[in-house]
C-alpha positions as CSV (number, residue, x, y, z in Angstrom):
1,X,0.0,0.0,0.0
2,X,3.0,2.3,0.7
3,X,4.1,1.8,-2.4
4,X,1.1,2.4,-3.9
5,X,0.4,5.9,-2.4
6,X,4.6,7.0,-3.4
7,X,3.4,6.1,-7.0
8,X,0.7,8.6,-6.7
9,X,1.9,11.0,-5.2
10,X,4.8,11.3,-7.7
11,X,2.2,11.4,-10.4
12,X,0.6,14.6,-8.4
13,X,4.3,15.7,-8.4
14,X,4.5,15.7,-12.0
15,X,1.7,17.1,-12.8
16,X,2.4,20.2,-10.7
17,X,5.8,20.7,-12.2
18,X,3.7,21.9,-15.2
19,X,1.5,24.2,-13.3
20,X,4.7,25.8,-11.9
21,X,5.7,26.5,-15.4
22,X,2.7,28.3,-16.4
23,X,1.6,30.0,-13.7
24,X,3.4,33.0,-14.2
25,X,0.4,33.9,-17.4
26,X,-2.0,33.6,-14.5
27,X,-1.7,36.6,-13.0
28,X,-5.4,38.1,-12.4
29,X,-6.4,41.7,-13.0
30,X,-3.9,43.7,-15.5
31,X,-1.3,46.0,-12.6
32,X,1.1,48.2,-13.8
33,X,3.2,50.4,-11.6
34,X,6.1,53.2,-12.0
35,X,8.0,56.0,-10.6
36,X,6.9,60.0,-10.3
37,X,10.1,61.9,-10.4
38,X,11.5,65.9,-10.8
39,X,13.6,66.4,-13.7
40,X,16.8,66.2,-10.9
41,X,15.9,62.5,-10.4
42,X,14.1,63.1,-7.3
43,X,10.8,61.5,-6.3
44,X,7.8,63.3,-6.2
45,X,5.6,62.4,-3.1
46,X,1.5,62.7,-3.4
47,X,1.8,63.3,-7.0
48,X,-1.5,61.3,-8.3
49,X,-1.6,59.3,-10.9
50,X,-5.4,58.2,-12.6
51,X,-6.1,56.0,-15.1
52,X,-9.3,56.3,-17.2
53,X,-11.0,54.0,-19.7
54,X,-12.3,56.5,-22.6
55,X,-15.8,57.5,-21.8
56,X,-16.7,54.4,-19.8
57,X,-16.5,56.7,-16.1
58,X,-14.3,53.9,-14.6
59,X,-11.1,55.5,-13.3
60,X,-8.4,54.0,-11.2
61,X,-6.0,56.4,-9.0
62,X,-3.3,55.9,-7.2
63,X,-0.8,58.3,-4.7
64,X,3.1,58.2,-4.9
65,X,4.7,57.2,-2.0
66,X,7.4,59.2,-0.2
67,X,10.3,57.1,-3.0
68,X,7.7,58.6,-5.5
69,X,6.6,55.0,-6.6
70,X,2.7,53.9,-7.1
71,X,1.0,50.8,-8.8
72,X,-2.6,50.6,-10.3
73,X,-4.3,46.8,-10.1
74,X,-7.5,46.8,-11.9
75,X,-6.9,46.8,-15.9
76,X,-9.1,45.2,-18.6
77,X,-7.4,45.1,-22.1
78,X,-8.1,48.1,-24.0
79,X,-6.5,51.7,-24.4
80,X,-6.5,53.8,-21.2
81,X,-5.9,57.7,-20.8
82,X,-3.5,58.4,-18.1
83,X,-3.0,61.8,-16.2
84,X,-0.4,62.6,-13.4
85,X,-0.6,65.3,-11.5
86,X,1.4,67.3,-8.5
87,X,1.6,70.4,-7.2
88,X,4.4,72.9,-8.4
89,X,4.4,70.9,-11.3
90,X,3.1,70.9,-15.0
91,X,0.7,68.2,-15.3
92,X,1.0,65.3,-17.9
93,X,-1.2,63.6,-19.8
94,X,-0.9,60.5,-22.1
95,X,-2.6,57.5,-23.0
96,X,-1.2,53.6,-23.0
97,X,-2.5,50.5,-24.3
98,X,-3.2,48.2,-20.6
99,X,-3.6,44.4,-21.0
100,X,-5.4,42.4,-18.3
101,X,-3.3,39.1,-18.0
102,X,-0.2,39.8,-16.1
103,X,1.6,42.9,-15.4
104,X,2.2,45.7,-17.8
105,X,5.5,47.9,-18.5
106,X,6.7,50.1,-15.5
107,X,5.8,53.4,-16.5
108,X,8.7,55.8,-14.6
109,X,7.5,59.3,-15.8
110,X,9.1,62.8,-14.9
111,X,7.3,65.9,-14.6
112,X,8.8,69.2,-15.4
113,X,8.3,72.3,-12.9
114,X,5.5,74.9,-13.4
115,X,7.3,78.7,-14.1
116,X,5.6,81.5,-13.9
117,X,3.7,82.1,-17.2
118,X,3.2,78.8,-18.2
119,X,-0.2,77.8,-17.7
120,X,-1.2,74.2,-16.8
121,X,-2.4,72.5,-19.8
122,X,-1.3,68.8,-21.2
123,X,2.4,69.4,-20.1
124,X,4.5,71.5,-22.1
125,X,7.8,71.6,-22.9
126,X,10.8,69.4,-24.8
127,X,10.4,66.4,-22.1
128,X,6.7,66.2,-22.5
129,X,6.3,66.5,-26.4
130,X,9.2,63.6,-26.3
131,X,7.0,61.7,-23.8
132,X,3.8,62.0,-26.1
133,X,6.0,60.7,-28.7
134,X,6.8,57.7,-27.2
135,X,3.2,56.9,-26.1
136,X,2.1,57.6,-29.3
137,X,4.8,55.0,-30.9
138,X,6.6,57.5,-32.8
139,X,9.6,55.9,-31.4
140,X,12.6,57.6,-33.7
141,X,10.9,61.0,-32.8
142,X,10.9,60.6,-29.8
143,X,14.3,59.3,-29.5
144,X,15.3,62.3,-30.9
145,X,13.9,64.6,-28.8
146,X,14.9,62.6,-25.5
147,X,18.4,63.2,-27.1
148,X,17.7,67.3,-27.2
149,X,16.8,67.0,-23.4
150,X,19.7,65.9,-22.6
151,X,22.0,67.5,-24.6
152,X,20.6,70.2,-23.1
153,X,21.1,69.2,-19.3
154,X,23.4,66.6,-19.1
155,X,22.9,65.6,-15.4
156,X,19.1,64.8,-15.9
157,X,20.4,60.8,-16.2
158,X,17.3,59.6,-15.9
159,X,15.8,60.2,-19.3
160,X,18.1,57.5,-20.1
161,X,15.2,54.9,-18.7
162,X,12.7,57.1,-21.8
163,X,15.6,56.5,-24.1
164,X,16.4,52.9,-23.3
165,X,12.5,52.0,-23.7
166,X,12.4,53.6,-27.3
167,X,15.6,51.9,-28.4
168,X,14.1,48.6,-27.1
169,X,11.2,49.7,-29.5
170,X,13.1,50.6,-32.1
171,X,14.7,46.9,-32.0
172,X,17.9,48.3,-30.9
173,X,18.8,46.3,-27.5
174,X,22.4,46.6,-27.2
175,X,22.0,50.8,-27.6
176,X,19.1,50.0,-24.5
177,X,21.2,48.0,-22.1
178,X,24.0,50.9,-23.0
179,X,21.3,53.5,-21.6
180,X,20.2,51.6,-18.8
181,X,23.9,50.8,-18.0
182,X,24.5,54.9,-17.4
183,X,21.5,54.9,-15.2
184,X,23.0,52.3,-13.0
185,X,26.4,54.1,-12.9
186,X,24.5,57.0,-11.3
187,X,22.0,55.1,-9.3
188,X,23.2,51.4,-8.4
189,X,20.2,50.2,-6.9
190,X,17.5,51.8,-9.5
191,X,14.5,49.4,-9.7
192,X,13.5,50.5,-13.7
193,X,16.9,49.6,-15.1
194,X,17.7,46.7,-13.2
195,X,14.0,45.3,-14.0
196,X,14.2,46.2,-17.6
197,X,18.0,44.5,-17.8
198,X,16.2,41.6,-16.1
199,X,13.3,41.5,-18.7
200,X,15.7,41.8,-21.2
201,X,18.0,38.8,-20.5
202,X,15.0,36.8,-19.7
203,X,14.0,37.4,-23.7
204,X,18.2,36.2,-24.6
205,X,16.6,33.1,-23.0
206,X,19.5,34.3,-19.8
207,X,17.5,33.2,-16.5
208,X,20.8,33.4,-14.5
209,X,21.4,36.7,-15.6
210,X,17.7,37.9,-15.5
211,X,18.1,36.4,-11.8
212,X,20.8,38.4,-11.1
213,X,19.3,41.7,-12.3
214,X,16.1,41.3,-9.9
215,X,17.8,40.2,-6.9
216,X,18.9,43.3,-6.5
217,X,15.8,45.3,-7.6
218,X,14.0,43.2,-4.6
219,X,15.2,45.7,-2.0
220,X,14.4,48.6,-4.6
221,X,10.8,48.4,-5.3
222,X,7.5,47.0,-3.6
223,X,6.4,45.3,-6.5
224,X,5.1,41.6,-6.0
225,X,6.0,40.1,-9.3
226,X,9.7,40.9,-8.9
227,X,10.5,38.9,-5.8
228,X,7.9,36.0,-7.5
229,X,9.9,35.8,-10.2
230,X,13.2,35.6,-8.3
231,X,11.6,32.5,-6.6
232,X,10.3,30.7,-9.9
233,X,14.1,31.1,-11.5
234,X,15.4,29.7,-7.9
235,X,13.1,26.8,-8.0
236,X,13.6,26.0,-11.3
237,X,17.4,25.9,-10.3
238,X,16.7,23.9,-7.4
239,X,17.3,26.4,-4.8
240,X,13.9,25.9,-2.4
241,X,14.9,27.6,0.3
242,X,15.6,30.4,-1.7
243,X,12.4,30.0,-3.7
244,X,10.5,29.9,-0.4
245,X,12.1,32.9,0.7
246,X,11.0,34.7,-2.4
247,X,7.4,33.7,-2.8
248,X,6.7,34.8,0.9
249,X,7.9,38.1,0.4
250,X,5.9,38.3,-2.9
251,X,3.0,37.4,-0.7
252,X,3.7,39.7,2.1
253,X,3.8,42.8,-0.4
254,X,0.3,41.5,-2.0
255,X,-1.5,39.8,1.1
256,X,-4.8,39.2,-1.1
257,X,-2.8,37.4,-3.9
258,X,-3.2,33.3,-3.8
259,X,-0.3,32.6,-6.3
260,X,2.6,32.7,-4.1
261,X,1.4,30.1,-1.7
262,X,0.0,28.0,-4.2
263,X,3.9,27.9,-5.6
264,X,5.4,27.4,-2.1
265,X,3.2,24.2,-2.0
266,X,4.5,22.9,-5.2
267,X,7.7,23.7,-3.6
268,X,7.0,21.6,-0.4
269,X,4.8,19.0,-2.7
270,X,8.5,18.3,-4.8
271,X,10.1,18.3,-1.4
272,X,7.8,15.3,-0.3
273,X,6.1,17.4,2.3
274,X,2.6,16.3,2.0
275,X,1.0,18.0,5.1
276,X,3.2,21.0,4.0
277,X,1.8,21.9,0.7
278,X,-1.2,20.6,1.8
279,X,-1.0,23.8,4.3
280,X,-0.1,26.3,1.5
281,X,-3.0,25.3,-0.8
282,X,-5.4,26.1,2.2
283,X,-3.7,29.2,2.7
284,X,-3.9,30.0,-0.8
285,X,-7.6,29.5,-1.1
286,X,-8.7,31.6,2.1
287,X,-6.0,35.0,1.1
288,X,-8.1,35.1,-2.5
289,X,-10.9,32.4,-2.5
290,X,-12.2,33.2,-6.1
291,X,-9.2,33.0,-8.1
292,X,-8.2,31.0,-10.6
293,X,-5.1,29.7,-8.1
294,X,-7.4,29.4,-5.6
295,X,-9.2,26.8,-7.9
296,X,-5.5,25.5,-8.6
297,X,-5.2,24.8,-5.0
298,X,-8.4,23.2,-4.6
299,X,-7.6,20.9,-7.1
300,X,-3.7,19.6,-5.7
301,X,-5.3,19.3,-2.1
302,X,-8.3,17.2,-3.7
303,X,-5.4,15.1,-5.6
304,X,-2.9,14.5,-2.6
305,X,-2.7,11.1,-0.8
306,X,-5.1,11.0,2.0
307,X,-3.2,9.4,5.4
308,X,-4.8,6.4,6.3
Protein backbone atom coordinates (compact mmCIF):
# COMPACT_ATOMS: atom_id res chain seq x y z
CA UNK A 1 0.00 0.00 0.00
CA UNK A 2 3.01 2.30 0.67
CA UNK A 3 4.13 1.78 -2.40
CA UNK A 4 1.08 2.39 -3.93
CA UNK A 5 0.41 5.94 -2.39
CA UNK A 6 4.57 7.04 -3.38
CA UNK A 7 3.44 6.13 -7.01
CA UNK A 8 0.66 8.60 -6.71
CA UNK A 9 1.95 11.04 -5.18
CA UNK A 10 4.83 11.28 -7.74
CA UNK A 11 2.17 11.40 -10.38
CA UNK A 12 0.61 14.58 -8.36
CA UNK A 13 4.33 15.67 -8.42
CA UNK A 14 4.54 15.69 -11.98
CA UNK A 15 1.66 17.11 -12.85
CA UNK A 16 2.44 20.24 -10.73
CA UNK A 17 5.79 20.73 -12.21
CA UNK A 18 3.75 21.89 -15.21
CA UNK A 19 1.54 24.19 -13.33
CA UNK A 20 4.71 25.79 -11.90
CA UNK A 21 5.72 26.51 -15.38
CA UNK A 22 2.69 28.32 -16.41
CA UNK A 23 1.55 30.02 -13.74
CA UNK A 24 3.37 32.98 -14.24
CA UNK A 25 0.42 33.93 -17.44
CA UNK A 26 -1.99 33.60 -14.50
CA UNK A 27 -1.69 36.61 -13.02
CA UNK A 28 -5.42 38.15 -12.43
CA UNK A 29 -6.35 41.72 -13.04
CA UNK A 30 -3.90 43.66 -15.45
CA UNK A 31 -1.25 45.99 -12.62
CA UNK A 32 1.06 48.22 -13.83
CA UNK A 33 3.24 50.41 -11.58
CA UNK A 34 6.12 53.21 -11.99
CA UNK A 35 8.05 56.00 -10.57
CA UNK A 36 6.86 60.04 -10.34
CA UNK A 37 10.06 61.90 -10.43
CA UNK A 38 11.51 65.91 -10.75
CA UNK A 39 13.56 66.42 -13.72
CA UNK A 40 16.84 66.24 -10.87
CA UNK A 41 15.85 62.54 -10.37
CA UNK A 42 14.15 63.12 -7.28
CA UNK A 43 10.82 61.54 -6.31
CA UNK A 44 7.80 63.33 -6.19
CA UNK A 45 5.65 62.38 -3.06
CA UNK A 46 1.51 62.69 -3.43
CA UNK A 47 1.75 63.34 -6.97
CA UNK A 48 -1.51 61.29 -8.30
CA UNK A 49 -1.57 59.26 -10.92
CA UNK A 50 -5.35 58.23 -12.58
CA UNK A 51 -6.10 55.96 -15.07
CA UNK A 52 -9.34 56.27 -17.19
CA UNK A 53 -11.04 54.01 -19.73
CA UNK A 54 -12.31 56.47 -22.56
CA UNK A 55 -15.79 57.53 -21.79
CA UNK A 56 -16.68 54.42 -19.79
CA UNK A 57 -16.47 56.72 -16.06
CA UNK A 58 -14.25 53.87 -14.58
CA UNK A 59 -11.11 55.52 -13.27
CA UNK A 60 -8.35 54.04 -11.15
CA UNK A 61 -5.99 56.37 -9.01
CA UNK A 62 -3.28 55.88 -7.16
CA UNK A 63 -0.80 58.26 -4.75
CA UNK A 64 3.10 58.17 -4.92
CA UNK A 65 4.70 57.16 -2.01
CA UNK A 66 7.39 59.22 -0.24
CA UNK A 67 10.25 57.12 -2.98
CA UNK A 68 7.74 58.57 -5.55
CA UNK A 69 6.60 54.97 -6.58
CA UNK A 70 2.67 53.92 -7.07
CA UNK A 71 0.98 50.84 -8.82
CA UNK A 72 -2.60 50.60 -10.34
CA UNK A 73 -4.34 46.82 -10.14
CA UNK A 74 -7.54 46.80 -11.90
CA UNK A 75 -6.91 46.83 -15.93
CA UNK A 76 -9.10 45.16 -18.63
CA UNK A 77 -7.36 45.10 -22.05
CA UNK A 78 -8.12 48.12 -23.98
CA UNK A 79 -6.48 51.74 -24.38
CA UNK A 80 -6.49 53.79 -21.22
CA UNK A 81 -5.90 57.69 -20.75
CA UNK A 82 -3.49 58.42 -18.07
CA UNK A 83 -2.97 61.82 -16.21
CA UNK A 84 -0.43 62.59 -13.37
CA UNK A 85 -0.63 65.30 -11.50
CA UNK A 86 1.41 67.30 -8.50
CA UNK A 87 1.62 70.37 -7.20
CA UNK A 88 4.44 72.94 -8.40
CA UNK A 89 4.36 70.94 -11.31
CA UNK A 90 3.12 70.85 -15.02
CA UNK A 91 0.68 68.20 -15.28
CA UNK A 92 1.04 65.29 -17.89
CA UNK A 93 -1.24 63.57 -19.84
CA UNK A 94 -0.94 60.45 -22.14
CA UNK A 95 -2.64 57.52 -23.00
CA UNK A 96 -1.20 53.58 -23.04
CA UNK A 97 -2.50 50.53 -24.26
CA UNK A 98 -3.16 48.17 -20.65
CA UNK A 99 -3.61 44.45 -21.02
CA UNK A 100 -5.44 42.36 -18.33
CA UNK A 101 -3.30 39.06 -18.01
CA UNK A 102 -0.19 39.75 -16.08
CA UNK A 103 1.59 42.90 -15.39
CA UNK A 104 2.24 45.73 -17.76
CA UNK A 105 5.45 47.91 -18.51
CA UNK A 106 6.65 50.08 -15.51
CA UNK A 107 5.78 53.43 -16.49
CA UNK A 108 8.73 55.79 -14.63
CA UNK A 109 7.46 59.32 -15.77
CA UNK A 110 9.06 62.84 -14.91
CA UNK A 111 7.34 65.92 -14.60
CA UNK A 112 8.84 69.19 -15.39
CA UNK A 113 8.35 72.26 -12.90
CA UNK A 114 5.49 74.90 -13.36
CA UNK A 115 7.34 78.70 -14.07
CA UNK A 116 5.64 81.50 -13.93
CA UNK A 117 3.72 82.14 -17.18
CA UNK A 118 3.24 78.80 -18.21
CA UNK A 119 -0.25 77.76 -17.68
CA UNK A 120 -1.20 74.20 -16.80
CA UNK A 121 -2.45 72.45 -19.79
CA UNK A 122 -1.32 68.79 -21.25
CA UNK A 123 2.38 69.39 -20.13
CA UNK A 124 4.52 71.53 -22.09
CA UNK A 125 7.76 71.64 -22.92
CA UNK A 126 10.77 69.35 -24.78
CA UNK A 127 10.44 66.39 -22.11
CA UNK A 128 6.72 66.20 -22.53
CA UNK A 129 6.30 66.55 -26.43
CA UNK A 130 9.16 63.62 -26.32
CA UNK A 131 7.02 61.66 -23.75
CA UNK A 132 3.79 61.97 -26.13
CA UNK A 133 6.02 60.75 -28.71
CA UNK A 134 6.79 57.72 -27.24
CA UNK A 135 3.17 56.93 -26.08
CA UNK A 136 2.14 57.61 -29.33
CA UNK A 137 4.77 54.95 -30.88
CA UNK A 138 6.63 57.47 -32.79
CA UNK A 139 9.62 55.94 -31.45
CA UNK A 140 12.64 57.62 -33.67
CA UNK A 141 10.91 61.00 -32.78
CA UNK A 142 10.86 60.57 -29.75
CA UNK A 143 14.29 59.32 -29.53
CA UNK A 144 15.32 62.30 -30.88
CA UNK A 145 13.91 64.63 -28.85
CA UNK A 146 14.88 62.61 -25.52
CA UNK A 147 18.43 63.23 -27.10
CA UNK A 148 17.73 67.28 -27.15
CA UNK A 149 16.76 67.04 -23.38
CA UNK A 150 19.68 65.85 -22.61
CA UNK A 151 22.01 67.53 -24.60
CA UNK A 152 20.61 70.18 -23.10
CA UNK A 153 21.12 69.18 -19.29
CA UNK A 154 23.38 66.56 -19.10
CA UNK A 155 22.89 65.63 -15.40
CA UNK A 156 19.11 64.77 -15.93
CA UNK A 157 20.36 60.81 -16.18
CA UNK A 158 17.26 59.65 -15.86
CA UNK A 159 15.85 60.21 -19.30
CA UNK A 160 18.13 57.48 -20.15
CA UNK A 161 15.20 54.87 -18.71
CA UNK A 162 12.74 57.10 -21.84
CA UNK A 163 15.60 56.53 -24.13
CA UNK A 164 16.42 52.90 -23.30
CA UNK A 165 12.54 52.03 -23.74
CA UNK A 166 12.35 53.56 -27.35
CA UNK A 167 15.60 51.86 -28.43
CA UNK A 168 14.07 48.62 -27.11
CA UNK A 169 11.17 49.65 -29.45
CA UNK A 170 13.06 50.63 -32.12
CA UNK A 171 14.69 46.93 -32.01
CA UNK A 172 17.88 48.34 -30.90
CA UNK A 173 18.85 46.33 -27.48
CA UNK A 174 22.45 46.65 -27.16
CA UNK A 175 22.02 50.81 -27.56
CA UNK A 176 19.13 50.03 -24.49
CA UNK A 177 21.22 48.01 -22.10
CA UNK A 178 24.05 50.91 -22.96
CA UNK A 179 21.33 53.54 -21.57
CA UNK A 180 20.22 51.64 -18.81
CA UNK A 181 23.88 50.82 -18.04
CA UNK A 182 24.50 54.88 -17.42
CA UNK A 183 21.50 54.85 -15.18
CA UNK A 184 22.96 52.27 -12.97
CA UNK A 185 26.43 54.12 -12.85
CA UNK A 186 24.50 57.03 -11.32
CA UNK A 187 21.96 55.06 -9.25
CA UNK A 188 23.15 51.38 -8.37
CA UNK A 189 20.23 50.24 -6.90
CA UNK A 190 17.51 51.77 -9.45
CA UNK A 191 14.47 49.43 -9.73
CA UNK A 192 13.53 50.49 -13.75
CA UNK A 193 16.93 49.57 -15.12
CA UNK A 194 17.75 46.66 -13.21
CA UNK A 195 14.01 45.26 -14.00
CA UNK A 196 14.22 46.17 -17.56
CA UNK A 197 17.97 44.53 -17.83
CA UNK A 198 16.17 41.56 -16.10
CA UNK A 199 13.31 41.54 -18.73
CA UNK A 200 15.73 41.82 -21.22
CA UNK A 201 17.96 38.83 -20.51
CA UNK A 202 15.03 36.79 -19.73
CA UNK A 203 13.99 37.38 -23.71
CA UNK A 204 18.18 36.20 -24.59
CA UNK A 205 16.63 33.08 -22.96
CA UNK A 206 19.52 34.27 -19.83
CA UNK A 207 17.46 33.24 -16.52
CA UNK A 208 20.77 33.38 -14.52
CA UNK A 209 21.36 36.71 -15.57
CA UNK A 210 17.73 37.91 -15.51
CA UNK A 211 18.13 36.40 -11.76
CA UNK A 212 20.84 38.36 -11.08
CA UNK A 213 19.33 41.72 -12.29
CA UNK A 214 16.11 41.35 -9.89
CA UNK A 215 17.81 40.18 -6.91
CA UNK A 216 18.90 43.26 -6.53
CA UNK A 217 15.79 45.34 -7.59
CA UNK A 218 13.96 43.16 -4.55
CA UNK A 219 15.22 45.69 -2.01
CA UNK A 220 14.42 48.65 -4.61
CA UNK A 221 10.80 48.44 -5.26
CA UNK A 222 7.52 47.05 -3.65
CA UNK A 223 6.37 45.28 -6.52
CA UNK A 224 5.09 41.60 -6.04
CA UNK A 225 6.04 40.13 -9.29
CA UNK A 226 9.66 40.93 -8.93
CA UNK A 227 10.50 38.89 -5.82
CA UNK A 228 7.87 35.97 -7.50
CA UNK A 229 9.91 35.78 -10.16
CA UNK A 230 13.15 35.64 -8.29
CA UNK A 231 11.59 32.47 -6.58
CA UNK A 232 10.27 30.70 -9.90
CA UNK A 233 14.13 31.07 -11.53
CA UNK A 234 15.40 29.74 -7.92
CA UNK A 235 13.12 26.82 -7.97
CA UNK A 236 13.59 26.04 -11.27
CA UNK A 237 17.43 25.94 -10.28
CA UNK A 238 16.73 23.94 -7.37
CA UNK A 239 17.27 26.35 -4.83
CA UNK A 240 13.88 25.92 -2.42
CA UNK A 241 14.91 27.59 0.34
CA UNK A 242 15.64 30.44 -1.72
CA UNK A 243 12.41 29.98 -3.75
CA UNK A 244 10.47 29.88 -0.40
CA UNK A 245 12.13 32.92 0.71
CA UNK A 246 11.00 34.66 -2.42
CA UNK A 247 7.38 33.72 -2.78
CA UNK A 248 6.67 34.76 0.92
CA UNK A 249 7.92 38.12 0.39
CA UNK A 250 5.91 38.32 -2.92
CA UNK A 251 2.99 37.40 -0.74
CA UNK A 252 3.74 39.66 2.08
CA UNK A 253 3.78 42.79 -0.39
CA UNK A 254 0.31 41.48 -2.00
CA UNK A 255 -1.54 39.79 1.13
CA UNK A 256 -4.85 39.16 -1.10
CA UNK A 257 -2.79 37.44 -3.89
CA UNK A 258 -3.19 33.28 -3.78
CA UNK A 259 -0.29 32.63 -6.31
CA UNK A 260 2.64 32.70 -4.08
CA UNK A 261 1.41 30.13 -1.69
CA UNK A 262 0.01 27.98 -4.18
CA UNK A 263 3.91 27.85 -5.60
CA UNK A 264 5.40 27.42 -2.11
CA UNK A 265 3.16 24.20 -2.04
CA UNK A 266 4.50 22.88 -5.25
CA UNK A 267 7.67 23.67 -3.59
CA UNK A 268 7.05 21.63 -0.39
CA UNK A 269 4.77 18.98 -2.73
CA UNK A 270 8.53 18.33 -4.77
CA UNK A 271 10.09 18.30 -1.36
CA UNK A 272 7.82 15.28 -0.33
CA UNK A 273 6.09 17.39 2.28
CA UNK A 274 2.64 16.32 2.03
CA UNK A 275 1.02 18.00 5.13
CA UNK A 276 3.15 20.99 4.03
CA UNK A 277 1.83 21.89 0.67
CA UNK A 278 -1.21 20.58 1.83
CA UNK A 279 -1.01 23.80 4.33
CA UNK A 280 -0.08 26.27 1.53
CA UNK A 281 -2.96 25.29 -0.81
CA UNK A 282 -5.43 26.06 2.19
CA UNK A 283 -3.65 29.24 2.65
CA UNK A 284 -3.87 30.04 -0.83
CA UNK A 285 -7.56 29.50 -1.14
CA UNK A 286 -8.66 31.57 2.13
CA UNK A 287 -6.03 34.99 1.10
CA UNK A 288 -8.12 35.08 -2.54
CA UNK A 289 -10.89 32.40 -2.50
CA UNK A 290 -12.18 33.16 -6.15
CA UNK A 291 -9.20 32.96 -8.12
CA UNK A 292 -8.24 31.04 -10.60
CA UNK A 293 -5.10 29.72 -8.11
CA UNK A 294 -7.42 29.36 -5.55
CA UNK A 295 -9.24 26.84 -7.88
CA UNK A 296 -5.49 25.52 -8.59
CA UNK A 297 -5.22 24.84 -4.96
CA UNK A 298 -8.42 23.19 -4.55
CA UNK A 299 -7.58 20.88 -7.08
CA UNK A 300 -3.68 19.65 -5.67
CA UNK A 301 -5.31 19.33 -2.13
CA UNK A 302 -8.26 17.17 -3.69
CA UNK A 303 -5.37 15.06 -5.64
CA UNK A 304 -2.88 14.50 -2.60
CA UNK A 305 -2.74 11.14 -0.76
CA UNK A 306 -5.13 10.99 2.02
CA UNK A 307 -3.18 9.39 5.44
CA UNK A 308 -4.79 6.40 6.26
Amino acid sequence: MRKHMTSNAALVAVGLLFVAQTAMAQMGTGRVAGTVKDQDGNPIEGATVTAQAGDSGRALEATTDGRGRWAILGFRSRAYDFSVQAPGFMPYNYQAPMRQAGKNPDMDLILERAQMGRSAGTGGGLLAEAQELHQAGRYDEALGMYDEVLAADPTVYQINLNRAAVLRELGRPDEAKAAYQIVLDQEPGNAAALVSLGEMAMADSDMNGALAYWEQAVDSTQDEVIPYNVAQISFQNGETDKAIEYYLIAADRRADWAEPFVQIGIVYLNMGDFPAAAEQFEMAIEVEPESAAAAQAQAMLDALPKPE
